[in-house]
N, C-alpha and C positions, 0 to 999 in steps of 0.2 A: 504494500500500500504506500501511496506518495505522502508528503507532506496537507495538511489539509484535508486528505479523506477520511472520508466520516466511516469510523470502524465496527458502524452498523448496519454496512449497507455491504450486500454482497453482490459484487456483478457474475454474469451468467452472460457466454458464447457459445454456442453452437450451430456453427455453420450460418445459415442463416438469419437467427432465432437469437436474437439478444436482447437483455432487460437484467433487472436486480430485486432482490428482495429486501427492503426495508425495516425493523425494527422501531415503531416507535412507543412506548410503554409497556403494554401487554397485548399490542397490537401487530401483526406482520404483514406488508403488505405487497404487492406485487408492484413492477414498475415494468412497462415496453423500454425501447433503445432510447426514445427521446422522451423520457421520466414522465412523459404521462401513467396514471396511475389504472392500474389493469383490474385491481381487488380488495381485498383486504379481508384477514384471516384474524377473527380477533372470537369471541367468545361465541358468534354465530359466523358460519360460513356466508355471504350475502353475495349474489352476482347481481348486473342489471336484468332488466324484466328478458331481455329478448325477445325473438318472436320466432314462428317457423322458418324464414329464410338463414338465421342465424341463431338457435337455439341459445340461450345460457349456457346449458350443461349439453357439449356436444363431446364427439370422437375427435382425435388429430386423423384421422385419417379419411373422415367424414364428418365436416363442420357443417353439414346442413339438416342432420339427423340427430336429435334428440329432447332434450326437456325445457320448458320455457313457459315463463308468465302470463296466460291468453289474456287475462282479466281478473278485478279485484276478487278476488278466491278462488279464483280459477287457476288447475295447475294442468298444461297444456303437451304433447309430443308431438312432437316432427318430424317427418322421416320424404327423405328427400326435397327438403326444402318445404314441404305441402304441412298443412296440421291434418294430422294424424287421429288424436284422439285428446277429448276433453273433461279432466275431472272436473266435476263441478259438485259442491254441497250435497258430497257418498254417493253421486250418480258418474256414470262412465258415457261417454257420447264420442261415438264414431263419427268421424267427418266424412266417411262415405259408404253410409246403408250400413248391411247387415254384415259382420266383416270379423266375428269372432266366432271362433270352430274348434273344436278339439273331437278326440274320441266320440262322445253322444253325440255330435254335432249340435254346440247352442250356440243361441244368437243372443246379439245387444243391437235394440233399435236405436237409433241416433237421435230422434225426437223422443223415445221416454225416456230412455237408459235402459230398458228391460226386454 
């Protein structure tokens, strides 16, 4: 570390992919290359809301598939870009028809949840 760096911040290079993570109280937080701030990892996990084109909680390998904020209690999935499926207030809502199967084969309607 140089003169002047701050000995709680840790940088991070890989290949393309660089940013640091922060320290400040009981708080850790993420940084991108140009110290905007990515997160922050303190007594609750929190992302922003996201949406289907760009989930919160996605894959690196597939950033267009996964979980994200549709609405005030609503907790939303996305799988290629599209929404997916919508919990809402212990009901489950498919964004397109009848679209859940297993063995019995049962279904969930997207206008009741049932």
């Amino acid at each position: 570390m140089g003169e002047g760096d701050d000995p709680s911040e840790l940088i991070f290079t890989n290949g393309s992919v660089q940013g640091s993570l922060y320290i400040s109280g009981s708080n850790l937080y993420l940084k991108d290359s140009s110290g905007g701030a990515l997160g922050n990892l303190g007594a609750d996990i929190r992302w922003g809301n996201g949406d289907a084109a760009t989930p919160s909680y996605s894959f690196s390998s597939d950033s267009d598939t996964g979980m994200y904020r549709g609405a005030s209690d609503q907790l939303s999935f996305a799988v290629g870009g599209s929404a997916a499926m919508h919990i809402i207030g212990g009901y489950i809502y498919p964004t397109s028809g009848y679209t859940w199967s297993s063995a019995n084969t049962e279904y969930i309607n997207r206008e009741t949840g049932f």
